[in-house]
Every structure is written in structure tokens, then in C-alpha cells.
C-alpha positions in Angstrom: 83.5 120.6 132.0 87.0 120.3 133.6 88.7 117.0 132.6 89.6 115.1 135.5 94.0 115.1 136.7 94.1 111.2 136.1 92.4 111.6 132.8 95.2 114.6 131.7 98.0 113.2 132.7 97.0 110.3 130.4 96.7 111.6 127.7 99.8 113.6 128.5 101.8 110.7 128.6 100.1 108.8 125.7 101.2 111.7 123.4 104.7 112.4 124.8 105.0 108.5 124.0 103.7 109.1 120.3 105.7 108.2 117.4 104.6 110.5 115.4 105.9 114.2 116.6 103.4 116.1 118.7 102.9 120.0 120.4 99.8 120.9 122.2 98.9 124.6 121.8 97.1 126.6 124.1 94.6 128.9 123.5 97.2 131.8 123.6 98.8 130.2 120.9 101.9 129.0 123.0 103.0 125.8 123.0 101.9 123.7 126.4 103.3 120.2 124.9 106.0 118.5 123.2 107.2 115.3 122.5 110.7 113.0 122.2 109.6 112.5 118.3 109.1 116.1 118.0 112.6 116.6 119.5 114.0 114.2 117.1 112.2 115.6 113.7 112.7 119.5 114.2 115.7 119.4 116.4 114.1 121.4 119.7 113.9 120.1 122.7 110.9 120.5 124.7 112.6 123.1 127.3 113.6 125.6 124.1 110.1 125.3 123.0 107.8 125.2 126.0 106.1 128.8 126.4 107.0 129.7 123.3 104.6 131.0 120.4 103.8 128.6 118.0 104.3 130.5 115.1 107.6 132.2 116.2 109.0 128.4 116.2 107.8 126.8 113.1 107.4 130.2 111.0 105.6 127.6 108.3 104.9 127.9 104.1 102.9 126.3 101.8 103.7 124.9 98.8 103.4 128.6 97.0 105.7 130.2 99.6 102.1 131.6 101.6 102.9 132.2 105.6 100.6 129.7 107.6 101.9 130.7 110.6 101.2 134.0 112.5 99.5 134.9 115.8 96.1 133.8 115.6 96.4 131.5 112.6 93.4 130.0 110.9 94.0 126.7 112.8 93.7 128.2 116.4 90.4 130.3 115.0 88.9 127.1 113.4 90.2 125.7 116.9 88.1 128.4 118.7 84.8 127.9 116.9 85.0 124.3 117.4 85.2 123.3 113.6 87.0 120.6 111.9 90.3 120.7 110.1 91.2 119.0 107.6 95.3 117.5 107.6 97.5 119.8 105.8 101.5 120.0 104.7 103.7 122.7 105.7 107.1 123.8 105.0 109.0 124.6 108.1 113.2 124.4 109.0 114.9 122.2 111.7 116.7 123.6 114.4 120.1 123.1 112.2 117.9 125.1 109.6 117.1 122.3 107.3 114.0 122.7 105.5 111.4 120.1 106.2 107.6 119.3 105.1 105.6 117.8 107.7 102.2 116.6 107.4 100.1 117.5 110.0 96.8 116.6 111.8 94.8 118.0 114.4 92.8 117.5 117.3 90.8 119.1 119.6 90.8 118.4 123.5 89.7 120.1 126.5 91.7 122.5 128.2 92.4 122.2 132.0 93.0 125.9 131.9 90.6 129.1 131.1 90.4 130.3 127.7 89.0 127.6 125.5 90.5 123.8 124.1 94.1 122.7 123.4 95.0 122.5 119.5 97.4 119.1 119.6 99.4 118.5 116.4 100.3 115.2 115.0 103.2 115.5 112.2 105.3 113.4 110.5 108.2 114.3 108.3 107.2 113.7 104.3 110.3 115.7 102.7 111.5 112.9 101.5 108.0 112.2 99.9 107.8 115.7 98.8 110.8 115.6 97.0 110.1 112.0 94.9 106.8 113.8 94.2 108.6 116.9 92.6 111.2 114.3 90.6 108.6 112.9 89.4 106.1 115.6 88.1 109.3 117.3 86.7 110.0 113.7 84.8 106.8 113.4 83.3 106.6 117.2 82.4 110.2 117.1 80.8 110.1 116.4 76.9 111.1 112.8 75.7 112.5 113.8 73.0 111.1 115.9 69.4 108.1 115.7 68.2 107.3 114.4 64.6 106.4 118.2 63.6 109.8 119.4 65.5 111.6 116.7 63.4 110.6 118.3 59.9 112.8 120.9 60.7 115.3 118.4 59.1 116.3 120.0 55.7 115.8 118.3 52.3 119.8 117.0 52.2 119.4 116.1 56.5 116.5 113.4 55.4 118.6 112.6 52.2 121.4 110.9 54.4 118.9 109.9 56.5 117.4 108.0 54.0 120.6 106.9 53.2 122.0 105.6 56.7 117.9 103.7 57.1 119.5 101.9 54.0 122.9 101.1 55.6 124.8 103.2 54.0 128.1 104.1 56.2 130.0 107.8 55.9 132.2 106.6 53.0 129.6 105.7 50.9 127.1 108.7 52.1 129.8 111.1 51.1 130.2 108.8 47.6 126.6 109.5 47.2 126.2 112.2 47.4 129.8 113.7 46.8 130.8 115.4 49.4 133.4 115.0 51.8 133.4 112.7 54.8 133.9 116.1 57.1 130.2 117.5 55.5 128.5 113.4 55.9 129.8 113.7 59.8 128.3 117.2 60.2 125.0 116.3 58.7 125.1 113.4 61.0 125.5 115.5 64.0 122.7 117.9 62.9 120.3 115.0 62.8 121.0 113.8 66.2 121.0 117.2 67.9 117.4 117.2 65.8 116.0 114.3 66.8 117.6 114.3 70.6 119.2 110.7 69.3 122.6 109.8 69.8 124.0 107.4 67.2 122.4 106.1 63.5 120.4 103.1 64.9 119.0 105.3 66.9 118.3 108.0 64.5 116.7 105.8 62.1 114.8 104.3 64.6 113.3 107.5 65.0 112.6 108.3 61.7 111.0 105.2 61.1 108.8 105.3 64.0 107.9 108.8 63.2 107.4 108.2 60.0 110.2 110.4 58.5 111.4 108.3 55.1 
């Protein structure tokens, strides 16, 4: 059934008035629609982009680099047999060639035209979302520091001052102690640290104690 003018051009100007950005594809896979916020996200305005190919504008990835768009994507074809889609992310660039990830939704709506129904696309820009997600999964993947099985790689004389230092012993007396000079107490010190990823004695003994080292 042919939607009504009165009914089209509402819905037209409820989506051009969107704040989320929005292009209407028809069912030759060239964009029919788009709005101010889609202007503003991507860069485009809506007489570079109007006829044009879908895929040829937002040439889109997925998080593993995968093409999602290309003439007859899976979304028109899902589109085309009338089945839901689920929202999904995509990777495309701006007009100024900054990369973007947009989360994107879509509906279905009658076409006034032959050929089958309009594929409209909601998206909003979650880059910035993206990238706290990556600085975060890279924080809590990164190492805190040595493990207690890493940290026996201290050697017999290494645990010795460190032993020593737990009992508050500075570099004069360490290198009294054990009779060395100050120059051999510092580089033991040093080797410990690098060790333990620490950066001064409290710290290292900290370590060691918490580890259970001494």
C-alpha cells in the first residue's frame, strides 16, 4: 500500500529534525535522505550525498577491519526480506578523514517508490566511547607489576639486602654488612627494583612483605 504525501512528508521532516544523525536508503542502495545531525557528525552535506551509493560514502569496518559496506550489503538484503536487524557499530571516516564509530540502528518504512521499503539509519557518534573502552581493556590487561614466582628471580645476595633494607638497614651499613662497597649495595638496589617493578626501598619491602619474600 502507498503511504499517503501528508503522511511522507512527516516523517520526512520528523527525521531531518532528528538529533541523532539519519540517511534513508533506497532500495537501489542510494541514499534518498539526510539529515542536519548527519551533516554535523560525518561532515557531508545532504547535496554531496544525495544520490549517492551508500556504501561508496561511508566505506564502513568492523572492529576486526571486515568491510560492511558494499553494493548489496547484508543490511539492504535483511531489508529486502523484511527481517529484523539488530543495532550494530561501524568504523567509518568524516569528510576531513577522521575516523569515527557510529552506532547505528535501523528501521524499516514503506517506500513511495517501486522496488521495495526505505532502510533509514539512526547513528550516533560513540568514538569517544570506543576509545575509553579500549583504555580500559588495555589497563586491566596490562601487568601490575611481578608476580611472586617472577620475583624469585631475585638471587640469593638480591634477598640478602633485601632482608637487610626490611630491617632498616641504609647503604652504609648494607655495604658494612656485607662488605662491599657502597657502588655494589646501590647496584643491588637497582636490580631489585627493576625486579619487583618498585621504585624506592619502602616500596620494595613493601613488596616483599606482601609477597611473602623474607
Amino acid at each position: 500500500m502507498k503511504r499517503p504525501k501528508a503522511e511522507e512528508r512527516g516523517l520526512d521532516e520528523t527525521l531531518a529534525r532528528a538529533g541523532d544523525g539519519v540517511f534513508a536508503v533506497g532500495p537501489e542502495g542510494r541514499v534518498v535522505l539526510w539529515n542536519r545531525a548527519a551533516e554535523k557528525i560525518l561532515g557531508w552535506s545532504a547535496h554531496e550525498i544525495m544520490g549517492r551509493p551508500c556504501c561508496d560514502v561511508f566505506v564502513g569496518i568492523d572492529d576486526h577491519g571486515n568491510r560492511l559496506c558494499y553494493q548489496g550489503c547484508h543490511v539492504l538484503s535483511l531489508v529486502k526480506l523484511g527481517e529484523p536487524i539488530q543495532h550494530f557499530e561501524m568504523q567509518t571516516r568524516t569528510k576531513a578523514g577522521r575516523p569515527v564509530w557510529l552506532d547505528i540502528i535501523i528501521l524499516e518504512a514503506p517506500s513511495s517508490g517501486p522496488g521495495g521499503a526505505l532502510a533509514i539509519h539512526l547513528f550516533r557518534d560513540v568514538t569517544a566511547t570506543k576509545e575509553l573502552l579500549r583504555l580500559v581493556h588495555e589497563r586491566l590487561q596490562a601487568p601490575v607489576g611481578p608476580s611472586a614466582d617472577e620475583a624469585t628471580v631475585l638471587t640469593r645476595r638480591e634477598l640478602e639486602v633485601l632482608r637487610l633494607m626490611a630491617g632498616g638497614a641504609n647503604t652504609k651499613v648494607l655495604a658494612e654488612r656485607l662488605h662491599v662497597s657502597l657502588a655494589t649495595i646501590r647496584n643491588h638496589a637497582q636490580n631489585i627494583f627493576a625486579k619487583l617493578g618498585v621504585h624506592s626501598r619502602l616500596e620494595a619491602v613493601a613488596y616483599a612483605t606482601q609477597h611473602h619474600l623474607l
